[in-house]
ZAGULO-102512 format. One record per residue: residue number from 1; residue in three letters; x, y, z of N, C-alpha, C in turn. Coordinates in pm, 1 decimal, always signed. Each point is the difference from the previous one (the first is absolute). Layout:
BEGIN
- NUM,ALA,X,Y,Z,X,Y,Z,X,Y,Z
...
***
This chain:
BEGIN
- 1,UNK,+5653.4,-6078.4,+22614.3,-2.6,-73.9,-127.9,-133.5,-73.7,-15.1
- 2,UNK,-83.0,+45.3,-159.7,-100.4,-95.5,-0.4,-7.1,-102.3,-70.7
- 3,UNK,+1.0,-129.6,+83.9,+27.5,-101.4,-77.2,-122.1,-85.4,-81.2
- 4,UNK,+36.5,-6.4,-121.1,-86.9,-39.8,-108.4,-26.1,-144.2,-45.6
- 5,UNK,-121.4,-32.9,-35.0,-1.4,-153.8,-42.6,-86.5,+10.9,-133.3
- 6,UNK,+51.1,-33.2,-136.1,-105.4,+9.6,-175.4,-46.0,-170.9,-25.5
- 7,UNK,-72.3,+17.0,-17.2,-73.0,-116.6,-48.7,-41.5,+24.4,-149.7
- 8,UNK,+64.8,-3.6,-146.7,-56.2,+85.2,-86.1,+38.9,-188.8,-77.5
- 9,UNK,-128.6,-38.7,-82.4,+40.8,-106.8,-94.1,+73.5,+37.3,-132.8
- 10,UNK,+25.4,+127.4,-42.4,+31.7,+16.0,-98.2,+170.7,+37.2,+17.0
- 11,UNK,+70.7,-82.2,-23.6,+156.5,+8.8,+26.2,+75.0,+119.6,-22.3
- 12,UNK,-31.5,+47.7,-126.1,+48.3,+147.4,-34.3,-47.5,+79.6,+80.2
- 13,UNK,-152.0,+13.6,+57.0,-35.6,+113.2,+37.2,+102.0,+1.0,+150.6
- 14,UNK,-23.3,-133.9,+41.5,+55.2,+5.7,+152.9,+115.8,+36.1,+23.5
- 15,UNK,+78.1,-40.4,-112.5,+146.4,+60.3,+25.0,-9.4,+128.7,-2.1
- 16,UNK,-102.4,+37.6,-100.1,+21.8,+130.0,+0.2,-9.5,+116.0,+103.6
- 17,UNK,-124.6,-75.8,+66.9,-56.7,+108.0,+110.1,+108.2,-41.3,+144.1
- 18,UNK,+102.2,-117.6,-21.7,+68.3,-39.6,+131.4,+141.6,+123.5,-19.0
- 19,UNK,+24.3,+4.5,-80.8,+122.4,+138.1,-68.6,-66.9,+120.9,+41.9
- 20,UNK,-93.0,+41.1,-88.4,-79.1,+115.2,+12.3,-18.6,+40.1,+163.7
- 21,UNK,-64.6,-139.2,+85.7,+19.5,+44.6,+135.0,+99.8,+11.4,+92.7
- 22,UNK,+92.0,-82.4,-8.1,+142.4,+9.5,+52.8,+73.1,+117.7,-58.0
- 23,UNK,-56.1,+94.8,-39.6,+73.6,+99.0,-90.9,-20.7,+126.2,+113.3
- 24,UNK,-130.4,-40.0,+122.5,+15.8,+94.9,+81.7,+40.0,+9.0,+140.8
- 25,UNK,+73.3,+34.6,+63.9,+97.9,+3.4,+112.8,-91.9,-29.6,+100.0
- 26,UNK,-60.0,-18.7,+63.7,-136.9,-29.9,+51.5,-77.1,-121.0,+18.5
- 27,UNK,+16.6,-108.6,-116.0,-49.4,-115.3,-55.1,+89.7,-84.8,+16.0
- 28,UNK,-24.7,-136.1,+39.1,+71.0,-73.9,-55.3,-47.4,-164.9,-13.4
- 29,UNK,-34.1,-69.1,-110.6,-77.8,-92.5,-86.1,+72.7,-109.1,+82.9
- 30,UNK,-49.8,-66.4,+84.6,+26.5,-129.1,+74.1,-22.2,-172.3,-63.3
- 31,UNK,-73.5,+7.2,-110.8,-50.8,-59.7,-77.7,-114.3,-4.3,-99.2
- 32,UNK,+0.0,-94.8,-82.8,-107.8,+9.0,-106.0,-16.4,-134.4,-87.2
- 33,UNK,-135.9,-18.9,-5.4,-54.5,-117.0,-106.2,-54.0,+27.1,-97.7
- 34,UNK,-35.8,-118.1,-64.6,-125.5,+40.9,-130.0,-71.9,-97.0,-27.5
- 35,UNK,-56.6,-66.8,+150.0,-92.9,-81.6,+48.8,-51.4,+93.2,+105.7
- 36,UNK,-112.8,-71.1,+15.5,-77.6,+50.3,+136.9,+26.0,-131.3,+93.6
- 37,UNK,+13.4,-109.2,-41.4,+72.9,-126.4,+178.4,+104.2,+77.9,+54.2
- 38,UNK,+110.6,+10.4,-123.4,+126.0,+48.0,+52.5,-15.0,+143.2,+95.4
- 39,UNK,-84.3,+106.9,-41.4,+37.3,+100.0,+48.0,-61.0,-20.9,+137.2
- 40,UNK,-132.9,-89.0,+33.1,-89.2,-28.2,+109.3,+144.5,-66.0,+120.7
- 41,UNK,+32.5,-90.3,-47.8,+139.7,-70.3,+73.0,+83.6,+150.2,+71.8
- 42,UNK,+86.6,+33.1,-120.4,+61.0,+83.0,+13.0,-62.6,+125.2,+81.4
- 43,UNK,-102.3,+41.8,+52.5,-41.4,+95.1,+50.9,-31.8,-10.8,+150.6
- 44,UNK,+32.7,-147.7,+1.0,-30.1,-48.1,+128.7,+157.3,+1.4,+90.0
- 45,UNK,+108.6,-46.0,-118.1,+136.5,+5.6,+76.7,+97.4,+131.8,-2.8
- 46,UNK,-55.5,+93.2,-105.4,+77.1,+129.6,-18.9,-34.3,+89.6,+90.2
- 47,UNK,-189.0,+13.4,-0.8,-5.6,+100.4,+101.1,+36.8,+160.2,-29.4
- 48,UNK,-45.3,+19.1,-131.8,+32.5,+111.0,-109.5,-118.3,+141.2,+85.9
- 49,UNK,+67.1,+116.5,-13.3,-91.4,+87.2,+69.2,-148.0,+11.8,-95.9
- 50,UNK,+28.4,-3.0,-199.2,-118.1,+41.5,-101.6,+68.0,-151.7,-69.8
- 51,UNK,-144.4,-60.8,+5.7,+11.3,-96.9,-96.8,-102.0,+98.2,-153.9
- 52,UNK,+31.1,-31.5,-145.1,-64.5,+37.7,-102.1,-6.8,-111.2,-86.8
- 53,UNK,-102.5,-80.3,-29.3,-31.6,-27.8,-36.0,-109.0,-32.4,-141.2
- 54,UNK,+13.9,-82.7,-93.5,-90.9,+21.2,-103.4,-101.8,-34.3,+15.8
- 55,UNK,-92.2,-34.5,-113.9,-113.7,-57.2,+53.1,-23.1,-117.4,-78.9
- 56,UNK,+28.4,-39.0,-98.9,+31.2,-122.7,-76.6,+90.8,-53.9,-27.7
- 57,UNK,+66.9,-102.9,+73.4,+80.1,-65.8,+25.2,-6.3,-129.8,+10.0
- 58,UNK,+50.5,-81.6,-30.1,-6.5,-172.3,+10.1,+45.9,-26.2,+140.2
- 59,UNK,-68.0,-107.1,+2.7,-11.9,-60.8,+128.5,-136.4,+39.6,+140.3
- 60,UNK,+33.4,+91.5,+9.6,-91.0,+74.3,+58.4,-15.1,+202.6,-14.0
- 61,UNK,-115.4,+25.6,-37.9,-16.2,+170.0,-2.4,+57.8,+112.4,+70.5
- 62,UNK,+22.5,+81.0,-48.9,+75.5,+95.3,+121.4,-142.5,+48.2,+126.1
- 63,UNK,-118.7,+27.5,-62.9,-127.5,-9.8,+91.0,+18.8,-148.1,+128.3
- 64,UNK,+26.2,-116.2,-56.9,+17.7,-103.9,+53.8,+124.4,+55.6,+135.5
- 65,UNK,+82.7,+9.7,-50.0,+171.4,+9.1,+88.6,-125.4,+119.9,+90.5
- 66,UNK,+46.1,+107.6,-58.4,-110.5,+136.9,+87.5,-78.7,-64.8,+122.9
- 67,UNK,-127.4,-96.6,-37.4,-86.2,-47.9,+137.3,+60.9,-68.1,+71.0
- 68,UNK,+137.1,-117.4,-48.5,+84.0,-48.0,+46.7,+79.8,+87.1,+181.6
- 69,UNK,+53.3,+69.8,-102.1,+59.6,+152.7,+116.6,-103.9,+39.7,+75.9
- 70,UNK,-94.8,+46.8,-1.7,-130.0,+53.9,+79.4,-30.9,-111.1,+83.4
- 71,UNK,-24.0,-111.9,-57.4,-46.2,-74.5,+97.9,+82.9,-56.8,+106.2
- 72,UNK,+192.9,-38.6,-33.6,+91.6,-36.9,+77.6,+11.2,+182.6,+108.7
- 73,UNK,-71.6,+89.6,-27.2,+79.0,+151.2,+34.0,+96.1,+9.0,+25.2
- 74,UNK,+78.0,-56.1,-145.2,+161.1,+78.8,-7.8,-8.8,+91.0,-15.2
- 75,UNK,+150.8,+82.5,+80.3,+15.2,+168.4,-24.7,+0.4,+45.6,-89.0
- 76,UNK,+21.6,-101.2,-152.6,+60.7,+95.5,-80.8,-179.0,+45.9,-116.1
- 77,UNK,+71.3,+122.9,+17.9,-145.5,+50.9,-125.3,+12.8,-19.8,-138.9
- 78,UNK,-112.0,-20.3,-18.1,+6.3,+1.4,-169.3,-49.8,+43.5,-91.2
- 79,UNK,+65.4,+16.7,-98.0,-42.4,+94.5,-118.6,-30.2,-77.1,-117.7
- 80,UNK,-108.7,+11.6,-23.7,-79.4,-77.5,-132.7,+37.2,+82.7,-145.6
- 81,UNK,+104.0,-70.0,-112.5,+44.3,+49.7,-121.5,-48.9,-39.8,-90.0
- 82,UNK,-75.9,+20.4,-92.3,-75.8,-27.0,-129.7,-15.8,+69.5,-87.8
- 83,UNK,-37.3,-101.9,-132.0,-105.5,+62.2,-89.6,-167.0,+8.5,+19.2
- 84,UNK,-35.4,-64.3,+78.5,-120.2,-39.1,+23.9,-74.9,+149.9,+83.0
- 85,UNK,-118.1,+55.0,-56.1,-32.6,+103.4,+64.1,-135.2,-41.2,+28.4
- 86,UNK,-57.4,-148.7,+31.8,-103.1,-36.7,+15.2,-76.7,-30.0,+122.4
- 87,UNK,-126.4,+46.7,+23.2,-40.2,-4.8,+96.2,-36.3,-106.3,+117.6
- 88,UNK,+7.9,-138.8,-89.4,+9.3,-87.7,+124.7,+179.7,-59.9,+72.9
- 89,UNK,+102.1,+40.8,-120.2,+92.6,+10.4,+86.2,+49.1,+128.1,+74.5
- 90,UNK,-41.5,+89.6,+13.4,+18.8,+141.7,+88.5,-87.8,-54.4,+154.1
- 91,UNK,-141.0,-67.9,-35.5,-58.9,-10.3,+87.2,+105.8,-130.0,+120.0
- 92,UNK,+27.7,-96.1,-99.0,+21.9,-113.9,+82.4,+158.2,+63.6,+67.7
- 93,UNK,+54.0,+82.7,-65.4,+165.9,+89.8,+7.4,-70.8,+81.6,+182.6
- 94,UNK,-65.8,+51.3,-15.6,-59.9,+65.6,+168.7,-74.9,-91.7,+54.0
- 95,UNK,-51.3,-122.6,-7.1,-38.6,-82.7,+101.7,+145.3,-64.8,+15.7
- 96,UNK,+102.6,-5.0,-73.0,+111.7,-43.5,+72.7,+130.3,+110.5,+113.2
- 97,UNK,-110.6,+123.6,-27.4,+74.7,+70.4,+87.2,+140.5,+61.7,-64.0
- 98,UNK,+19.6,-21.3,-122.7,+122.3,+78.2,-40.7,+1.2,+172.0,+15.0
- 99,UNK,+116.8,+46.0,-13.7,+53.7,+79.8,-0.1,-7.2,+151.7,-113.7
- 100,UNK,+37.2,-69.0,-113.3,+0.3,+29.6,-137.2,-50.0,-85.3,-101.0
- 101,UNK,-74.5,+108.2,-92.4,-64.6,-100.0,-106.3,+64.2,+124.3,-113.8
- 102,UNK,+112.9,-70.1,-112.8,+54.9,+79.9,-62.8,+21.6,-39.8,-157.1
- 103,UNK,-57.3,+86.0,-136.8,+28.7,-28.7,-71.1,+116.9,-19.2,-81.5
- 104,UNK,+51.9,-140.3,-49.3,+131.0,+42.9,-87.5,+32.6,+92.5,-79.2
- 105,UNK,-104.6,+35.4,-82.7,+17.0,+132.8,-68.8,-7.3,+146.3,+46.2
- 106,UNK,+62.3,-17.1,+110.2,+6.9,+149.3,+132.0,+174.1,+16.2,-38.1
- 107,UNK,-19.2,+115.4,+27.7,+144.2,+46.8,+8.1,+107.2,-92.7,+93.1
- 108,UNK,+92.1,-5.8,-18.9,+113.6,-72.6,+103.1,-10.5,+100.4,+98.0
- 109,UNK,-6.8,+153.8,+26.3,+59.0,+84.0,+107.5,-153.5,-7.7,+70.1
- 110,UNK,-89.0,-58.8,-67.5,-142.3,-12.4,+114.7,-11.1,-140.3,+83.7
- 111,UNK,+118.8,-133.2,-73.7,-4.2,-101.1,+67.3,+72.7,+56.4,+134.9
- 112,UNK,+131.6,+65.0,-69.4,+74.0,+19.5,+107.6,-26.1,+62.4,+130.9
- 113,UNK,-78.8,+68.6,-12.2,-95.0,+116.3,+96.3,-39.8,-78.9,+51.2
- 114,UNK,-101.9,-93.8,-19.9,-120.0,-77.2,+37.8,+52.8,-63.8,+75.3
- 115,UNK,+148.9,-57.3,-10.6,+75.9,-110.9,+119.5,-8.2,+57.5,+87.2
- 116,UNK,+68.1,+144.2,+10.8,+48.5,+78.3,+135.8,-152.2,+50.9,+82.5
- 117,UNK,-93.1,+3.0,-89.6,-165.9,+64.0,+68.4,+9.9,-166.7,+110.5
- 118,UNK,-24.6,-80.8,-144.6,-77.0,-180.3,+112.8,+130.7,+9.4,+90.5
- 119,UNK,+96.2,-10.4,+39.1,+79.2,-3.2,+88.4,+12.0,+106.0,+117.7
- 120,UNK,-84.5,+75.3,-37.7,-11.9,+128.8,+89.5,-153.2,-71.3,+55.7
- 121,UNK,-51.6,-84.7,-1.3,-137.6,-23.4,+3.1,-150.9,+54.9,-80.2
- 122,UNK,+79.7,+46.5,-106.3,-134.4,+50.4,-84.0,-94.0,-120.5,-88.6
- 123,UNK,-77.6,+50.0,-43.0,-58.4,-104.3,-92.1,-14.9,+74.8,-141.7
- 124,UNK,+76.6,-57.5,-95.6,+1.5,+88.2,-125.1,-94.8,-104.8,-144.9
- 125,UNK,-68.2,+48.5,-35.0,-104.0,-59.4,-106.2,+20.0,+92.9,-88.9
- 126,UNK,+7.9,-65.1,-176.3,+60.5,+138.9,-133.6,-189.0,+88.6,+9.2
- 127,UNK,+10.2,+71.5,-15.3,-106.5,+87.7,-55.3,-104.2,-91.6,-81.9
- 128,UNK,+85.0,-1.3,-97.6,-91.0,-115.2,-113.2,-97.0,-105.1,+67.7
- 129,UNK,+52.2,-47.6,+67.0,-51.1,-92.4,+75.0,-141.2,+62.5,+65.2
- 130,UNK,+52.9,+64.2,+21.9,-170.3,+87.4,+124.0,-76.3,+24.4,-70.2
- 131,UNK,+71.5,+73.3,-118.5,-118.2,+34.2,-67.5,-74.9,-83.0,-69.3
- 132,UNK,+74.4,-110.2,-49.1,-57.1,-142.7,-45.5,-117.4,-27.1,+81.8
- 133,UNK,+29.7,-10.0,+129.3,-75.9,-61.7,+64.3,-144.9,+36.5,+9.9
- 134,UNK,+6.8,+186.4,+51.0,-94.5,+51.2,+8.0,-99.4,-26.5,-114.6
- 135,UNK,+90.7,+22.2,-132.1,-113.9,-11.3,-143.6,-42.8,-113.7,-16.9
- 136,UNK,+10.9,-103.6,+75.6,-18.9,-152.7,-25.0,-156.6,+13.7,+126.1
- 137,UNK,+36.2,+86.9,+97.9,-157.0,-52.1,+79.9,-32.0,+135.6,-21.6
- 138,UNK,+16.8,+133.2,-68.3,-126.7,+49.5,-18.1,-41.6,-29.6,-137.9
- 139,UNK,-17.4,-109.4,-79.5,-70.6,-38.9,-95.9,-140.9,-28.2,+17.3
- 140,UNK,-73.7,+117.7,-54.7,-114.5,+15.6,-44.0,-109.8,-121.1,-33.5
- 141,UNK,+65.7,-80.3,-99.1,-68.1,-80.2,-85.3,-79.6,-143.4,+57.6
- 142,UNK,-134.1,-37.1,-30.4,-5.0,-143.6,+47.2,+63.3,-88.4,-58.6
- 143,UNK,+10.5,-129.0,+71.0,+73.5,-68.2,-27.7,-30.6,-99.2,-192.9
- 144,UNK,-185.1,+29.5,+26.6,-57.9,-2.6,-179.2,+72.8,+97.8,-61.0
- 145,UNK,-2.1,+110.2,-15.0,+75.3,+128.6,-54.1,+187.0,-76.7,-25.4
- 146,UNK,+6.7,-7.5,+100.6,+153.4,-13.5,-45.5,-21.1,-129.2,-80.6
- 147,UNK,-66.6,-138.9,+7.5,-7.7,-71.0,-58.9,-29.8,+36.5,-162.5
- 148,UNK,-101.4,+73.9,-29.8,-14.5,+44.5,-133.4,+148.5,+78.1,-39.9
- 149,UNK,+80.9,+97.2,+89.9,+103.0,+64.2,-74.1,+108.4,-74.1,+5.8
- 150,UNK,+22.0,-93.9,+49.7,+88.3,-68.5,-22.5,-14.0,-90.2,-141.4
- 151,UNK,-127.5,-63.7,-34.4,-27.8,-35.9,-143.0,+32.6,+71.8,-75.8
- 152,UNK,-19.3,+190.8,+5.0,-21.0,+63.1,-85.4,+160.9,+85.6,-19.9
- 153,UNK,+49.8,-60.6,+64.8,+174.6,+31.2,-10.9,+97.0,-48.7,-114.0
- 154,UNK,-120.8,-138.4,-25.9,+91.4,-58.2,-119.1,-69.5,+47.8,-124.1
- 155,UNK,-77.4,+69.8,-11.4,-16.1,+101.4,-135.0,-147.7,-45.4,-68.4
- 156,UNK,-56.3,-86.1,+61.6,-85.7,-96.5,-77.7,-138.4,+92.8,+3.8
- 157,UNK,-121.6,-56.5,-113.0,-114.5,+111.5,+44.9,-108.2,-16.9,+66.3
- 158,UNK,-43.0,+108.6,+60.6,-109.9,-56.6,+84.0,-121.2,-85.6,-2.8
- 159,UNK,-5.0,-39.9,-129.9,-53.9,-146.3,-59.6,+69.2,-101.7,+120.4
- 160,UNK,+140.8,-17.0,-45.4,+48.3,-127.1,+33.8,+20.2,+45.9,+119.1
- 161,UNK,+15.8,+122.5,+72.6,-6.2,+2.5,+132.1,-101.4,-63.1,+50.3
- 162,UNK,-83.3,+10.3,-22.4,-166.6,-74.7,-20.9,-14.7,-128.8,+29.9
- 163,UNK,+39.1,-71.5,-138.4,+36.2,-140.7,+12.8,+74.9,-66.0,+114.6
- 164,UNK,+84.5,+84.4,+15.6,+139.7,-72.6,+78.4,-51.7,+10.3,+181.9
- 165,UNK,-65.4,+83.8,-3.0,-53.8,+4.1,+143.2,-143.9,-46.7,+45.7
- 166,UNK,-38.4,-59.0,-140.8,-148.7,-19.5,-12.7,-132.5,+115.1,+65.7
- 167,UNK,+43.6,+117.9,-56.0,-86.7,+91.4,+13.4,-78.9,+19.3,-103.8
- 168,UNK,-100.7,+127.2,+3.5,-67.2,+59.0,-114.2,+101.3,+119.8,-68.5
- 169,UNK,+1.7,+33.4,-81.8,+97.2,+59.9,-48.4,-19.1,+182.6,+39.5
- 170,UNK,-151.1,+2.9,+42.3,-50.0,+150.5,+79.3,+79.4,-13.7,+142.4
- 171,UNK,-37.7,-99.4,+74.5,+57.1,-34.2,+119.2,+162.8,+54.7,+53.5
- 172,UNK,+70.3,-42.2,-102.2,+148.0,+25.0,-54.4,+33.9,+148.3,-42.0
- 173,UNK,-101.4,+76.2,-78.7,-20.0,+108.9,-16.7,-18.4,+62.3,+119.1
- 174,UNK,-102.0,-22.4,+118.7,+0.2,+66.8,+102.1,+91.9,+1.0,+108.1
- 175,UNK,+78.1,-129.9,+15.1,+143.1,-20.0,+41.4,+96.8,+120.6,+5.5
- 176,UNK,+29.8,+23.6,-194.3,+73.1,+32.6,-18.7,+0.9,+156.0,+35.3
- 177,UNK,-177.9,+61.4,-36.1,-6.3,+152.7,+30.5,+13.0,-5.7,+185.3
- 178,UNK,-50.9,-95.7,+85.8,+50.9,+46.0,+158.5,+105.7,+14.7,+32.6
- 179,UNK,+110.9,-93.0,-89.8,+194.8,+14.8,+16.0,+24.7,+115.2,-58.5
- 180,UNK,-67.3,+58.9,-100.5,+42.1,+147.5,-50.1,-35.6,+71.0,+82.6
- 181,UNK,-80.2,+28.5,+53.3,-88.4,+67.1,+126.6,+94.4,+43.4,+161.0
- 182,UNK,+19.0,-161.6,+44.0,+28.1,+3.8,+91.0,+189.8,+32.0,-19.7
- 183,UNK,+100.8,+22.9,-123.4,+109.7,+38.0,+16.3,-13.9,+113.2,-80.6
- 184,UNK,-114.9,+72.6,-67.4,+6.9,+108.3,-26.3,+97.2,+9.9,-152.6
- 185,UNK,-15.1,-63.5,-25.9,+25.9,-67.5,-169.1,-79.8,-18.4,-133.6
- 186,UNK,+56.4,+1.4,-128.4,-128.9,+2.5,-106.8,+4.7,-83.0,-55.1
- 187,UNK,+109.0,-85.9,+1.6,-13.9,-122.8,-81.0,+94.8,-129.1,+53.4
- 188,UNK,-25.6,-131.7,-25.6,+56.2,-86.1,+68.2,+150.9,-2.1,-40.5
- 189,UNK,+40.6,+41.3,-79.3,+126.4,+82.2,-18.8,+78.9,+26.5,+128.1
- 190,UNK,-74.8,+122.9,+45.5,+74.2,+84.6,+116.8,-34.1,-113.4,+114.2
- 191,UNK,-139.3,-88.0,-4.9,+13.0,-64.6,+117.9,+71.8,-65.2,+22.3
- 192,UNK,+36.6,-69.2,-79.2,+102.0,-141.6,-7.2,+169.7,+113.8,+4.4
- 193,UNK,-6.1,+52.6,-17.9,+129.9,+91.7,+20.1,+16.7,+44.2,+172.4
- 194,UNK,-125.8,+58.0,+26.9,+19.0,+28.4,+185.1,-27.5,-147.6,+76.9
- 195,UNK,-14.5,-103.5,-28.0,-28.8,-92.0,+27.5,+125.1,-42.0,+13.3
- 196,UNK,+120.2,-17.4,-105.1,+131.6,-67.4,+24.7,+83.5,+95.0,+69.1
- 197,UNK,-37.6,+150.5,-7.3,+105.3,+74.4,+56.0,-20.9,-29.9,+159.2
- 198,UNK,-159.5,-11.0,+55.3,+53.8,-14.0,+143.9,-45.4,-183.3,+61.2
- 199,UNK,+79.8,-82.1,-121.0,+13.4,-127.0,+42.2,-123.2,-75.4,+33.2
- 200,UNK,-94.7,+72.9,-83.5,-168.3,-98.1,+4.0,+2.6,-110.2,-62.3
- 201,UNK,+80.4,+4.9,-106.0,+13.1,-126.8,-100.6,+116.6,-5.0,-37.8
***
């Protein structure tokens, strides 16, 4: 039997996913909060095989509870549940040594999987995530470059791109043709489009 511990702040969801998991012969949900004190307490006296946890939570973060566990090295592993597909909580999610880093918007039969992998000793991270990551450090752009496309995201023209960064307005122009250049793009259009798809801005 693998015994389970949810930390989810959102009441509906938690009930939901505490049903949903007790629904498999295999599992069985030992407790759950929708604080991060409570579940930190509670993880210390239950002794749950997969703690899952959110990541925004009152009181304290599910990242928080996570280094908590790593640093006491309790047995139990944990699986990081979110919306958040961002790169400094993925980063701070593996300096705490978790288990799983899993999006809410994943299938239920991939949470469910993912228990029996981390309990088998695997380490399961969603796809999304990796690939997030990767497109986040092979970004091309200097950090001037992204500074100009990030101005130039809110639609404004390269006049006031100009102004607003206190450049020459050629300067801004040459900005803008090295970001076309260097993502292989024709207009700040498409840049500012591959720019949000792999989480530059």
């Amino acid at each position: 039997m693998i015994k389970i511990y949810l930390a989810e702040d959102q009441s509906l969801l938690n009930s939901a996913l505490t049903q949903l998991l007790d629904l498999e012969d295999d599992f069985q949900v030992v407790g759950s909060a929708v604080d991060g004190a409570k579940a930190w307490q509670d993880l210390q006296i239950l002794k749950p095989n997969i703690a899952i946890l959110d990541i925004e939570m009152p009181k304290m973060t599910g990242l928080e509870v996570a280094s908590r566990v790593n640093k006491k090295k309790l047995d139990e592993k944990v699986i990081i549940l979110t919306t958040f597909a961002q790169k400094a909580y993925f980063e701070q999610a593996v300096a705490a040594n978790v288990a799983g880093y899993l999006l809410k918007d994943s299938p239920s039969d991939e949470l469910i999987t993912a228990i029996r992998d981390v309990f088998e000793g695997k380490t399961i991270f969603a796809p999304e995530l990796v690939v997030n990551m990767i497109s986040v450090e092979n970004n091309p752009l200097s950090t001037r470059e992204m500074e100009v496309l990030a101005v130039a995201e809110s639609g404004i023209t390269t006049k006031q791109i100009a102004k607003q960064l206190f450049l020459s307005e050629g300067t801004v122009r040459n900005y803008l043709s090295a970001i076309f250049s260097k993502l292989g793009v024709h207009n700040r259009i498409e840049a500012i489009k591959m720019a949000q798809r792999n989480k530059w801005l």
